[in-house]
C-alpha positions in Angstrom: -80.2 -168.7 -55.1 -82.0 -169.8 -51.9 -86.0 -170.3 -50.8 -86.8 -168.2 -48.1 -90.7 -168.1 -46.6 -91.7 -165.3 -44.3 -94.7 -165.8 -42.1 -96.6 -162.7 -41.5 -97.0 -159.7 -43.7 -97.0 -156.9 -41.7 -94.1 -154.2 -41.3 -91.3 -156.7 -40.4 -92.5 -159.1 -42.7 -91.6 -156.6 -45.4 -88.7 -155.8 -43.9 -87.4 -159.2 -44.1 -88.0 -159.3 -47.6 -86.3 -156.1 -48.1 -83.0 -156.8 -46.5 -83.5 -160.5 -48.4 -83.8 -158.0 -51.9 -81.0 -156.2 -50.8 -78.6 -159.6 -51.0 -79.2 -159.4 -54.8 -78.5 -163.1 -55.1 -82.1 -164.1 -57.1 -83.4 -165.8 -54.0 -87.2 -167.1 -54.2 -89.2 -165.3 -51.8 -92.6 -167.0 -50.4 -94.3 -164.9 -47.9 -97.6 -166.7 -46.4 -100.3 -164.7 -45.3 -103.6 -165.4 -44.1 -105.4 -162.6 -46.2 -103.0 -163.2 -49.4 -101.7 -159.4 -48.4 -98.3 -158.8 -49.9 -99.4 -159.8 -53.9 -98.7 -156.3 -55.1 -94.8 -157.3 -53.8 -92.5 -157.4 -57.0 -90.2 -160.3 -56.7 -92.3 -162.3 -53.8 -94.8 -165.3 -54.5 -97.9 -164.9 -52.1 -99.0 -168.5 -50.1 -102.7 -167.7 -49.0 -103.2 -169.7 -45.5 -103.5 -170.5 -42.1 -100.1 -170.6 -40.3 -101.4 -172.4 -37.6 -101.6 -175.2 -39.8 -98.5 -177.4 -40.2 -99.6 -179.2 -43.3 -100.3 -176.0 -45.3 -96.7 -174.4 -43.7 -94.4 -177.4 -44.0 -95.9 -177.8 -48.0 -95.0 -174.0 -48.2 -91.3 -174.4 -46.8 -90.1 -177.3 -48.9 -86.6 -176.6 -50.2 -86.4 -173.3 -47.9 -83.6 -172.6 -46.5 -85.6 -170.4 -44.0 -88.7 -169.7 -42.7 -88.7 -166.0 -40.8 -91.7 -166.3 -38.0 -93.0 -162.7 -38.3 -96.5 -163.5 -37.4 -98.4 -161.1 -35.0 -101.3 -162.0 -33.4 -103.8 -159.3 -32.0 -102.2 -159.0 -28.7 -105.1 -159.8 -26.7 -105.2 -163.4 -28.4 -101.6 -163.9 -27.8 -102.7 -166.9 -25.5 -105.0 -169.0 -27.5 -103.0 -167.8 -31.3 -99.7 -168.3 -30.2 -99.2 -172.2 -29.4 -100.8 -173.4 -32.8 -98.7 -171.2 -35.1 -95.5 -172.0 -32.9 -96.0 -175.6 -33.6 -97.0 -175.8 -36.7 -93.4 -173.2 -37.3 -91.8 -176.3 -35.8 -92.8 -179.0 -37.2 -92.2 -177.5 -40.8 -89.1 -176.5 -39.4 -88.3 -180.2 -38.7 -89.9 -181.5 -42.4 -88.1 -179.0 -44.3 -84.9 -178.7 -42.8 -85.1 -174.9 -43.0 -83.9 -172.9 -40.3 -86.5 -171.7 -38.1 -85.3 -167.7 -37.7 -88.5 -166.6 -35.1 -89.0 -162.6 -34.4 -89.5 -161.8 -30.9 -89.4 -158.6 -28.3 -88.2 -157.9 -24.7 -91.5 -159.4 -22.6 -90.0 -162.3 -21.5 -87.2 -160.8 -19.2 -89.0 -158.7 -16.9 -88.2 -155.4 -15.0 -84.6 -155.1 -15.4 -82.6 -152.2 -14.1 -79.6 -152.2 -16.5 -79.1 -152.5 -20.0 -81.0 -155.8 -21.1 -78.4 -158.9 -23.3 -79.3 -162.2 -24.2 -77.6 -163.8 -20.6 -80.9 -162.1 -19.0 -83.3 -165.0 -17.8 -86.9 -164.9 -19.1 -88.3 -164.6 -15.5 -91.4 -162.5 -16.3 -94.5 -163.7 -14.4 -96.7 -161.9 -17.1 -98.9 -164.6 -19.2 -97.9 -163.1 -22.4 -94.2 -162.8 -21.8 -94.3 -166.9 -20.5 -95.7 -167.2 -24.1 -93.0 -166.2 -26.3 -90.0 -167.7 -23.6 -92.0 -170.6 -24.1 -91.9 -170.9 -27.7 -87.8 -169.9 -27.4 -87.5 -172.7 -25.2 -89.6 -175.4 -27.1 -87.4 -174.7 -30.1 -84.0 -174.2 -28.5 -84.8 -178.1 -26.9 -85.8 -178.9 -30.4 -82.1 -177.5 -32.0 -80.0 -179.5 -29.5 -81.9 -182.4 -29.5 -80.8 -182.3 -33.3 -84.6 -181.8 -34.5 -84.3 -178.6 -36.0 -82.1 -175.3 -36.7 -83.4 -172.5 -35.0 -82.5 -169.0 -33.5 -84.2 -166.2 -32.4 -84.1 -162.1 -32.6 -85.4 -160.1 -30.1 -86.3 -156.4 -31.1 -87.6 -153.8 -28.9 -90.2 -151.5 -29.2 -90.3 -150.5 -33.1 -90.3 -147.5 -35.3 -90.2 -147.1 -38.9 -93.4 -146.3 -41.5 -96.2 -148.7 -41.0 -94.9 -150.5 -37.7 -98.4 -149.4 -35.6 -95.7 -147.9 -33.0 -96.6 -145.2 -30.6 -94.6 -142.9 -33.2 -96.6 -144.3 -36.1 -99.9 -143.8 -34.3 -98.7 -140.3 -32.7 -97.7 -139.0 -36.6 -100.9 -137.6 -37.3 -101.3 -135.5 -34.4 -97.5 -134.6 -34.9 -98.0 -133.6 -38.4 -101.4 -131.5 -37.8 -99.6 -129.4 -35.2 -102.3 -131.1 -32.7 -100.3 -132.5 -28.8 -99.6 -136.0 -29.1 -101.0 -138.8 -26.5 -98.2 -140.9 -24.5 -97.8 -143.0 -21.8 -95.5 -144.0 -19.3 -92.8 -141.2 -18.9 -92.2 -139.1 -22.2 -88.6 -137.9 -20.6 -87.1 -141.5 -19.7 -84.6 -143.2 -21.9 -85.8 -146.2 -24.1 -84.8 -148.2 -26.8 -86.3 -148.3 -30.3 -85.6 -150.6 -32.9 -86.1 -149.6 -36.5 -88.0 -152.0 -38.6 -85.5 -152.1 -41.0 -82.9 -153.1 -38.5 -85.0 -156.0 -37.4 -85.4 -157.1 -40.9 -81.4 -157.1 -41.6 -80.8 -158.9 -38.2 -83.4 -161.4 -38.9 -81.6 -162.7 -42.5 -78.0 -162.1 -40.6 -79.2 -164.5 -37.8 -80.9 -166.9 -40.6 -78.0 -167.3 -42.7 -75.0 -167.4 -40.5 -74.6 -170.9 -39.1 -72.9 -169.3 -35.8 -76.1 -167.6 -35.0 -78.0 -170.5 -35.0 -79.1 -172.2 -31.5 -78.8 -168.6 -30.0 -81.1 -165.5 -29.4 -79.6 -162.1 -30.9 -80.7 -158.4 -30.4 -81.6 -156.9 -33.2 -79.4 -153.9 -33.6 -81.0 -151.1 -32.2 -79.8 -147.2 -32.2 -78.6 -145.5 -28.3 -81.7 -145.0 -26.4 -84.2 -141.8 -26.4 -86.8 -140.4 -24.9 -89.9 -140.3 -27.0 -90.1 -136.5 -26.4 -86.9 -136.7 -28.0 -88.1 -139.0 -30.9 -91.1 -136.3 -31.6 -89.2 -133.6 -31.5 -86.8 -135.2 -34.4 -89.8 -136.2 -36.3 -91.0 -133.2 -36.3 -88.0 -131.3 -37.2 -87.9 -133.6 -39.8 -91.0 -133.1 -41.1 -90.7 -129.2 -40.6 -93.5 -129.3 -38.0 -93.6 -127.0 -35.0 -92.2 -128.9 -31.8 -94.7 -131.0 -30.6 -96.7 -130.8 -27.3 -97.1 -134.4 -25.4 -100.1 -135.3 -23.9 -99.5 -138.0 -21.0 -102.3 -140.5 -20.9 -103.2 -141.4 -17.0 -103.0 -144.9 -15.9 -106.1 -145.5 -14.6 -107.5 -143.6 -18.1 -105.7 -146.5 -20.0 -108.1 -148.6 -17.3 -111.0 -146.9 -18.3 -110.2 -147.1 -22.2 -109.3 -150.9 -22.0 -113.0 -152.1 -20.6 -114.0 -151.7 -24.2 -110.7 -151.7 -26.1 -108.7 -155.3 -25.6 -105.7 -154.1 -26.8 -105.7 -151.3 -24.7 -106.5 -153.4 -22.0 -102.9 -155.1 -21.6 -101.1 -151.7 -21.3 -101.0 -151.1 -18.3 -99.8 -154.4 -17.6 -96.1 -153.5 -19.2 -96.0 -149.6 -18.4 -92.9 -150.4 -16.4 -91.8 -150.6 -19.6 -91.6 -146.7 -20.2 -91.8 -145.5 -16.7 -88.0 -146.6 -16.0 -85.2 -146.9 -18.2 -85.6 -149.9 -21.0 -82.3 -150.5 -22.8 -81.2 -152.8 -25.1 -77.5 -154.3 -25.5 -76.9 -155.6 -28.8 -72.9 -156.0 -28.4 -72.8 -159.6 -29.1 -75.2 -159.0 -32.8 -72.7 -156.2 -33.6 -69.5 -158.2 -33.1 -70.7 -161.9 -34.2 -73.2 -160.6 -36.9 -71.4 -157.5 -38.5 -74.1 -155.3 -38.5 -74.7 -152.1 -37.2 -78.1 -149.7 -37.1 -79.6 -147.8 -39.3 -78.5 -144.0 -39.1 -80.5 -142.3 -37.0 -81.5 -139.9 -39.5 -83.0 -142.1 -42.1 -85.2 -144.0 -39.3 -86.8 -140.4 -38.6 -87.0 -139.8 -42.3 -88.5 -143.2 -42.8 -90.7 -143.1 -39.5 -92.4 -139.7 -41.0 -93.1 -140.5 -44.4 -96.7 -140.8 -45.5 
């Protein structure tokens, strides 16, 4: 029986804590939230707080043998939210020993025009993606310096129930028979990572001492368009084939004046206007695991 603490209590917060209920092995399961979500959890202990503070995380992560950095900041704050959590994850990291097991996506490595792996640099000129290469490279300095254990996952876009994806947002429409608002190019190949997934990776790469010190892929199903993804949600949810509703660009412009969210879009629509593939060889082969069937992440991305 281990300690583990997750950080963040969103979808793959809860998916960490499923694939850690899945090992069966009466581990203790903390998961820290600001707004003491999570309570109605069976099996997990709920630590009200501030992440960004590394007295209230590193109390929280004494004895752990992991702490799982799921935390997601509004995007629009990435900037000023990030850095305080990240240090405070490291410095509790460093008091308790545990190792530091931090969820992150594809940002960093930029426009790429083949299948992305881990060997890709983190060249991306975009504020956000320096961010998050900046918090891999900050605690990959900190594991060889002998300071900490630490590794990271990478994930790309999500699907799966409750993952605010373009899918989860796009359901109702989907389900109501109404056309369903993209962007980017509904007919190009991409890669989607099923929450699930992300959460087995992350408790692979946390408990396997040959993961640590590296970043992983989580393992993520061959790519598909999204009018491909609709159309298998919708057959599995015995709707009629959907219609897709392309968003224009400078729309997304218009919308993001008043939306902040929004307003970073357009930013990363390189992202679905050419092909964005993952490669997750090296998590296959090193970590044993393989996705999710991609039958139950439809099943799972359309139920209510």
């Amino acid at each position: 029986m281990e300690k583990f603490v997750i950080v963040g209590a969103g979808a793959t917060g809860q998916a960490v804590i499923g694939a850690l209920q899945q090992r069966d092995t009466g581990d203790e399961i903390v998961l820290v939230s600001r707004s003491g979500s999570g309570a109605n959890i069976p099996g997990v202990h709920v630590a009200q707080g501030d992440a960004s503070s590394a007295d209230f995380l590193a109390n929280t992560c004494k004895g752990a043998a992991a702490i799982f950095n799921c935390v997601n900041p509004l995007y629009h704050r990435w900037l000023t939210d990030w850095p305080p959590v990240a240090a405070a994850l490291l410095e509790s990291a460093r008091r308790s020993g545990a190792v530091l097991t931090t969820l992150s996506n594809l940002y960093a490595y930029g426009a790429i025009n083949e299948p992305m792996t881990t060997s890709h640099s983190l060249t991306s000129s975009l504020p956000k993606a320096k961010v998050r290469a900046t918090m891999w490279r900050d605690a990959l300095a900190a594991h060889e310096q002998g300071k900490i254990r630490a590794t990271e996952v990478r994930a790309s876009d999500f699907i799966g129930n409750g993952s605010q994806s373009i899918f989860e947002r796009g359901k109702k429409s989907l389900l109501a028979g109404r056309p369903v608002a993209v962007y980017g190019n509904p007919d190009m190949d991409h890669s989607w990572t099923f929450t699930g997934d992300v959460g087995r990776t992350l408790v692979a790469a946390a408990t396997n001492s040959a993961a640590w010190g590296h970043a992983w892929h989580a393992v993520t199903n061959p790519p598909k368009t999204m009018r491909e993804v609709f159309s298998d949600m919708a057959k599995a949810a015995g709707a009629k084939e959907p219609k897709l509703r392309k968003l224009p660009t400078p729309l997304l412009r218009a919308v993001g004046v008043l939306n902040p969210q929004a307003r970073e879009l357009p930013k990363v629509l390189y992202q679905f206007e050419s092909p964005f593939v993952i490669n997750d060889d090296d998590t296959r082969k090193v970590l044993n695991l393989v996705p999710t069937d991609w039958s139950s992440v439809i099943a799972d991305a359309v139920r209510r």
